[in-house]
C-alpha positions as CSV (number, residue, x, y, z in Angstrom):
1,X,-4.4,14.3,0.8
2,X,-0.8,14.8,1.4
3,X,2.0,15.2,-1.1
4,X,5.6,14.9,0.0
5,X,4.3,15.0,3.5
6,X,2.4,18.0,3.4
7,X,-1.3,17.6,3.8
8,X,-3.9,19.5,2.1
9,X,-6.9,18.4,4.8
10,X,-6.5,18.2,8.5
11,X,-8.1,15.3,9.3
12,X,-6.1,13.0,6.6
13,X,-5.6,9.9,7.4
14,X,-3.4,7.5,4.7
15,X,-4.7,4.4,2.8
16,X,-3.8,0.9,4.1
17,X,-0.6,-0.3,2.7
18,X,0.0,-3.9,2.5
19,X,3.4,-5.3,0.9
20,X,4.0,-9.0,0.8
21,X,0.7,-9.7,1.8
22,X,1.6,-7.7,5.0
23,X,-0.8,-4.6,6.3
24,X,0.9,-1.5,7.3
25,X,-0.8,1.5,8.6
26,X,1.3,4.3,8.1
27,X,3.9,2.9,5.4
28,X,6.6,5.3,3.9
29,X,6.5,4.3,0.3
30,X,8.8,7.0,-0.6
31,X,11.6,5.0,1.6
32,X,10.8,2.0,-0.7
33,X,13.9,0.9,-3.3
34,X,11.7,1.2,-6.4
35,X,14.0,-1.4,-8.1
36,X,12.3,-4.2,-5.4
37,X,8.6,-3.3,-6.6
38,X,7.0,-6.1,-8.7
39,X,3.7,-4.7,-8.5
40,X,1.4,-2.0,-7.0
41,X,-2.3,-1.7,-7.4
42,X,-4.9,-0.1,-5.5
43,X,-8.2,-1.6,-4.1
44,X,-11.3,0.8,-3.1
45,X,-14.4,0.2,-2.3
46,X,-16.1,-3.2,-2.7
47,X,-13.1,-4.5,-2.6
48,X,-11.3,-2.9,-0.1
49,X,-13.3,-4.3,2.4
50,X,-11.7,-7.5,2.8
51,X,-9.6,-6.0,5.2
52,X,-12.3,-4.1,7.0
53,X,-12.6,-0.9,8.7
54,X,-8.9,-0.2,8.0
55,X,-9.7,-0.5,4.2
56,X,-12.4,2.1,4.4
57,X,-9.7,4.8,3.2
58,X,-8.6,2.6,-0.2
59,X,-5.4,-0.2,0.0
60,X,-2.5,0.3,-2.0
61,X,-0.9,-3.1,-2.3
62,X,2.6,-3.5,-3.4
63,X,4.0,-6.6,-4.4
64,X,8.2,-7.2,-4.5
65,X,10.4,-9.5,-6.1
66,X,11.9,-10.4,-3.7
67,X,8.3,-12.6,-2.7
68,X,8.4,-15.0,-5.7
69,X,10.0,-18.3,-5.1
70,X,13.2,-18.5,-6.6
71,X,12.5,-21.2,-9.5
72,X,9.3,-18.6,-10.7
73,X,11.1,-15.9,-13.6
């Protein structure tokens, strides 16, 4: 586990991110402007594995606003 970028374990490796329906392997959420964030959930699991081996370590899936269509409020 890492906090702030330290890491607790050595062999740590981060959850799959996936924003806008995008995957990202080593996203910086931190860099992320918190005002653009919709939604965030997190998949593990059963359901994690719809993205495969890369899901094994849990998905965090972040949504924005700036992904709905414009006539959507």
């Amino acid at each position: 586990m890492c906090i702030r970028n330290v890491c607790l374990f050595k062999n740590y490796e981060p959850p799959l991110f996936v924003v806008d329906d995008v995957p990202y392997q080593n996203y910086d959420i931190l860099s992320f402007p918190v005002t653009e964030i919709e939604e965030i959930f997190i998949l593990k699991g059963v359901d994690a594995a719809i993205y495969g081996p890369k899901g094994k370590r849990g998905i965090i899936v972040v949504t924005t606003k700036r992904n709905k269509p414009p006539y959507e409020k």
